[in-house]
GUDOPA-48409 format. One record per residue (C-alpha): residue number from 0; residue in three letters; chain; x, y, z. Coordinates in pm, 1 decimal. Layout:
REC pos code unit        u        v        w
REC NUM  Ala    A        X        Y        Z
...
END
This chain:
REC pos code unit        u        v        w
REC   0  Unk    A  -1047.5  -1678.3   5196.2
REC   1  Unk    A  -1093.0  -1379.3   5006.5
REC   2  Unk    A  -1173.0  -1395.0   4648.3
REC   3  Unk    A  -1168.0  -1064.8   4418.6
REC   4  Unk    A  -1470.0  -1056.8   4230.2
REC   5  Unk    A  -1386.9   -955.5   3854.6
REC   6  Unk    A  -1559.1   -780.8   3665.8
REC   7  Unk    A  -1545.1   -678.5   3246.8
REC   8  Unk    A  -1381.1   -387.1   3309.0
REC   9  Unk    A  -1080.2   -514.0   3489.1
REC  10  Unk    A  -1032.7   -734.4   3120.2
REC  11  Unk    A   -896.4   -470.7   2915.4
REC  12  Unk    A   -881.1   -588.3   2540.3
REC  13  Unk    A   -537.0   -553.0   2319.6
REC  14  Unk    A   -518.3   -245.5   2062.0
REC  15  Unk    A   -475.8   -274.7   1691.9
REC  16  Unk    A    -99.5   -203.1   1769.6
REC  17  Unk    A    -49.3   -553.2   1896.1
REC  18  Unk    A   -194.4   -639.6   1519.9
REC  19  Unk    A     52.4   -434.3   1384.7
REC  20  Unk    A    320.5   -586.4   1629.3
REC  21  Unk    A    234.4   -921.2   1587.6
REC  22  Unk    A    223.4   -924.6   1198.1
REC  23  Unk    A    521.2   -662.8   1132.4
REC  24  Unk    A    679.0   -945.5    871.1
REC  25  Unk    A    386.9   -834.4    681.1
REC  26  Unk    A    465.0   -409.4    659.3
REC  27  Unk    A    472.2   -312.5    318.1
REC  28  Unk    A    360.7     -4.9     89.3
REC  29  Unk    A     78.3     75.5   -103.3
REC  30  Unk    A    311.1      1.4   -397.6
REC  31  Unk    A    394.2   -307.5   -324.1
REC  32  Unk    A     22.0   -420.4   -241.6
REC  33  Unk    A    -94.4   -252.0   -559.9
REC  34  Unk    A    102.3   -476.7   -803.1
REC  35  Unk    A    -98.5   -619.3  -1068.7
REC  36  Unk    A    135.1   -918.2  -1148.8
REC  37  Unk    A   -109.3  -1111.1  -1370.8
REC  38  Unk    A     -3.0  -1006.3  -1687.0
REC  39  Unk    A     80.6  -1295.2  -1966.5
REC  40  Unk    A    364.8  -1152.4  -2040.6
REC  41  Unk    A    501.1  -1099.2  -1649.1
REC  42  Unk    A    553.0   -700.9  -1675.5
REC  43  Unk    A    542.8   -535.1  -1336.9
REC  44  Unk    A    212.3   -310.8  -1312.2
REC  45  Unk    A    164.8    -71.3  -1002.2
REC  46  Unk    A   -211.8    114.6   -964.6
REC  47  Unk    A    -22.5    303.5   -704.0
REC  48  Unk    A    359.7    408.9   -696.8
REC  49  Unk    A    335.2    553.3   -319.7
REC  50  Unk    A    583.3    395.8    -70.5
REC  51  Unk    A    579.1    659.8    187.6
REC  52  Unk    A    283.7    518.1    401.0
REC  53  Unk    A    305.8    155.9    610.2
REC  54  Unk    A     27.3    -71.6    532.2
REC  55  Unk    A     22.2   -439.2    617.7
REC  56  Unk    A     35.8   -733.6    328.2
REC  57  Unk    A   -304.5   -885.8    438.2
REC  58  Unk    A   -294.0  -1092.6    104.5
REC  59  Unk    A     79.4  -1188.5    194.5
REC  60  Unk    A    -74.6  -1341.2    540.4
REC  61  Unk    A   -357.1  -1504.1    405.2
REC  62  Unk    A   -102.5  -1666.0    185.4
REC  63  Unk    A    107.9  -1774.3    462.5
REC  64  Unk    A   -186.1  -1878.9    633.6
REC  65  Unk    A   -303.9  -2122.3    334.8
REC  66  Unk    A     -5.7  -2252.3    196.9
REC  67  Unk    A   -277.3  -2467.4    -23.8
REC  68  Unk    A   -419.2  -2237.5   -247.6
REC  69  Unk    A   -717.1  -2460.0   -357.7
REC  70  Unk    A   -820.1  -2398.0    -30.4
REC  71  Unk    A   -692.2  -2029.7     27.1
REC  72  Unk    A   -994.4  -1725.7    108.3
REC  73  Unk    A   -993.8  -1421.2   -116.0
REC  74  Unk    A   -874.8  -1153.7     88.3
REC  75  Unk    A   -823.0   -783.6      2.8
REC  76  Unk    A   -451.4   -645.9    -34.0
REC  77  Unk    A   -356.1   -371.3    244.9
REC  78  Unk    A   -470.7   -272.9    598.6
REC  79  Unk    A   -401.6     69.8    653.0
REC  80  Unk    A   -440.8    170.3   1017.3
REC  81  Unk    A   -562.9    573.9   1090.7
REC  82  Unk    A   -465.5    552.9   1489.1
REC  83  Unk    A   -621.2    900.1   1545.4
REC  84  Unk    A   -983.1    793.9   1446.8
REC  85  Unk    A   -910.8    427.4   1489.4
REC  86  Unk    A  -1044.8    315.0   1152.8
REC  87  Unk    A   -881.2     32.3    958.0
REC  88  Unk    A   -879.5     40.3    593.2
REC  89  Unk    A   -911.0   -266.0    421.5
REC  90  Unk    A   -832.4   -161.1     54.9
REC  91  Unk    A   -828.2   -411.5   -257.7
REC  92  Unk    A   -634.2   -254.2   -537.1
REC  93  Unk    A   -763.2   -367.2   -903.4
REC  94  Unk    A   -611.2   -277.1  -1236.0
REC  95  Unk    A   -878.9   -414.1  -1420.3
REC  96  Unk    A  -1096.7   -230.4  -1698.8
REC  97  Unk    A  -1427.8   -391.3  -1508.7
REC  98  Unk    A  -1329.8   -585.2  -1218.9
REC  99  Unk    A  -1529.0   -882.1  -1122.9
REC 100  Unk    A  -1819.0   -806.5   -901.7
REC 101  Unk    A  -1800.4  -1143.9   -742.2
REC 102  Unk    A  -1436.0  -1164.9   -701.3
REC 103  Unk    A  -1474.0   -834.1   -506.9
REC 104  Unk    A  -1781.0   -932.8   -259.3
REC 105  Unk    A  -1553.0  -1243.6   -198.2
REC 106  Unk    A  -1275.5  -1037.1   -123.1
REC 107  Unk    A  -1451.0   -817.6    131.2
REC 108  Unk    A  -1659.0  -1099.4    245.0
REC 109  Unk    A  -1356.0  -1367.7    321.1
REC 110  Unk    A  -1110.9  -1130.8    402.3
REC 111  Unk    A  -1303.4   -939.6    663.1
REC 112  Unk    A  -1423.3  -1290.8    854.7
REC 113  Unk    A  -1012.1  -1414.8    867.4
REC 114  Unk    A   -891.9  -1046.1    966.2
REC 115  Unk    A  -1205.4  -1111.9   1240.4
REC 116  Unk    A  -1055.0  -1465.4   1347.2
REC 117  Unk    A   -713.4  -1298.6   1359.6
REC 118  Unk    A   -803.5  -1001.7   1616.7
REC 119  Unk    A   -992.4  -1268.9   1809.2
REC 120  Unk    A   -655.6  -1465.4   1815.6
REC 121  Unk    A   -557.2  -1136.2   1945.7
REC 122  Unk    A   -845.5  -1088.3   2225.9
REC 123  Unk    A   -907.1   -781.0   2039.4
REC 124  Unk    A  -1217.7   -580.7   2065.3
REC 125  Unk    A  -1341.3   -510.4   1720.8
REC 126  Unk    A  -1605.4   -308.1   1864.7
REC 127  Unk    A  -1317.2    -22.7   1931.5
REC 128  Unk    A  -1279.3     34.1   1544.6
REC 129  Unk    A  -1401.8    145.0   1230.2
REC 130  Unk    A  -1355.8    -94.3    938.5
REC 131  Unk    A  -1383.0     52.7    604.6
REC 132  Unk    A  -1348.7   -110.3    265.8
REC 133  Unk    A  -1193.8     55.6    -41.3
REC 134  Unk    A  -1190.2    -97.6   -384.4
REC 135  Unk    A   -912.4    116.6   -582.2
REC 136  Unk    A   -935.5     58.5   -928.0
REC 137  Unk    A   -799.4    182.1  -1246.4
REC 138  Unk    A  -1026.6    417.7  -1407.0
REC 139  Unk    A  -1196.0    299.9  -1764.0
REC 140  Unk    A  -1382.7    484.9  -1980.5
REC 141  Unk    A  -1527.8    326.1  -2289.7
REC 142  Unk    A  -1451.6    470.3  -2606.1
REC 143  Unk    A  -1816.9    514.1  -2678.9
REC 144  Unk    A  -1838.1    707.5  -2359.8
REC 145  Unk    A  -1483.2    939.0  -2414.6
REC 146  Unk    A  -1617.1   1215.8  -2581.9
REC 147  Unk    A  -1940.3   1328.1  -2381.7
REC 148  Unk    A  -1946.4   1573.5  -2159.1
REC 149  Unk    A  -1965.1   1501.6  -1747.7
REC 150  Unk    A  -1826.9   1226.1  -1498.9
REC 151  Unk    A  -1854.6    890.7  -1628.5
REC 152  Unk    A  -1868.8    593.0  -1375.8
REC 153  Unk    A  -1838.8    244.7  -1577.6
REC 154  Unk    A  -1789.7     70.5  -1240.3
REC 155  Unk    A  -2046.1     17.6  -1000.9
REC 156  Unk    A  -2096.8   -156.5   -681.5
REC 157  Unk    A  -2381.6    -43.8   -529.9
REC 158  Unk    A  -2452.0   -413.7   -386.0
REC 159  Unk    A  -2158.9   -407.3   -181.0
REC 160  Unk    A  -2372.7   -122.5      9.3
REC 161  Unk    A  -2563.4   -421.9    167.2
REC 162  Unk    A  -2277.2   -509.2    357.1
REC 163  Unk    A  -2313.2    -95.1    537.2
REC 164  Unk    A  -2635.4   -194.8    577.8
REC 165  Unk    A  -2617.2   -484.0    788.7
REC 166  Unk    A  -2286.2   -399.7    980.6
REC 167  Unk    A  -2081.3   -613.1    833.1
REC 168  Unk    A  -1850.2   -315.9    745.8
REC 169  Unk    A  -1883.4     62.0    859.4
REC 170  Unk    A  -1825.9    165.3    572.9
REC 171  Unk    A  -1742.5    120.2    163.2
REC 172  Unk    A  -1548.4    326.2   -118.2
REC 173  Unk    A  -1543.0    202.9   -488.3
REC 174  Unk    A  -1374.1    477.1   -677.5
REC 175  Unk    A  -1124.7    522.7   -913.2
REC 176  Unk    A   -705.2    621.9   -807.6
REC 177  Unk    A   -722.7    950.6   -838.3
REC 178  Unk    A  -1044.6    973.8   -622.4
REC 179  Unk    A   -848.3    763.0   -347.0
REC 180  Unk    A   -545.2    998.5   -336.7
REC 181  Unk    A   -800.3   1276.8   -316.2
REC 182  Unk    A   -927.7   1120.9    -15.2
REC 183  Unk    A   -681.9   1005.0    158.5
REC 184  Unk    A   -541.1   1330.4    171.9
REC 185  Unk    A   -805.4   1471.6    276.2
REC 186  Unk    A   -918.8   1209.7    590.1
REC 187  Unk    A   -543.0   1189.4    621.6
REC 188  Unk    A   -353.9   1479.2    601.7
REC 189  Unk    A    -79.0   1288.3    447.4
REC 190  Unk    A     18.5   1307.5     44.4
REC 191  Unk    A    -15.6    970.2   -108.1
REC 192  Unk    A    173.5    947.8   -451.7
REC 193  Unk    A    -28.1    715.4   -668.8
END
């Protein structure tokens, strides 16, 4: 009897397009993952009106996922794939004056362990990609603070930087909407209309 000896190589692991296949209920904007729908008076807020780029609803899963919300993770909004570097952008929109720091670690925390379980699911390599976390949030500046001169940052979240440190994530971005757009553009190539 001859038996073909296997080795790792001959196991090749699924892309992030078999993500993106398997969860396709989930495709959405960044318009429709940006709405702020926790206003007392149940007005429709958007931190970004773009609808020309596909993201998935990763909040919309994790939902679906935990019916029982007592028991649901925090999870960021989107995941925006970038197939020519292979990074995926897990980005938590917040219209918030001063979001909550915790709220935010949970976010990144919780949400990046299930989107983990899920490529597993998947027998997905998450050695092949990039993940990078961006908190978008709606820039605030304090009135006592409007009328100097210079950049003012009221949010910081230097702590999340722990999180680079130790591999959890590649990489972090905490800046405002207008800084996103900026970037995006610029990593991107593409317009985003926020």
């Amino acid at each position: 009897m001859n038996l073909k000896r296997w080795r790792v190589k001959d196991f090749k692991m699924a892309d992030f397009n078999i993500f993106l296949k398997t969860h396709n209920f989930y495709l959405s904007t960044f318009k429709e993952t940006s709405l702020d729908n926790h206003h007392k008076d149940k007005s429709k807020e958007y931190l970004c009106m773009d609808e020309s780029q596909e993201v998935i609803n990763f909040d919309k899963i994790i939902e679906d996922k935990y019916p029982d919300s007592n028991i649901r993770p925090k999870a960021f909004d989107a995941i925006y794939f970038d197939k020519f570097n292979n990074n995926i952008y897990l980005v938590e929109f917040k219209n918030q004056k001063k979001p909550d720091k915790k709220e935010v670690e949970g976010k990144l925390i919780n949400g990046k362990k299930e989107l983990d379980l899920l490529l597993n699911d998947l027998n997905m390599s998450k050695n092949d990609y990039k993940f990078i976390f961006c908190l978008v949030y709606k820039k605030y500046v304090p009135k006592s603070e409007r009328f100097k001169r210079g950049l003012f940052k009221s949010v910081t979240f230097e702590f999340l930087n722990r999180y680079k440190e130790n591999k959890f994530i590649d990489d972090i971005y905490t800046e405002d909407v207008s800084f996103f757009t900026k970037q995006f553009k610029k990593k991107m190539s593409k317009d985003l209309k926020c």
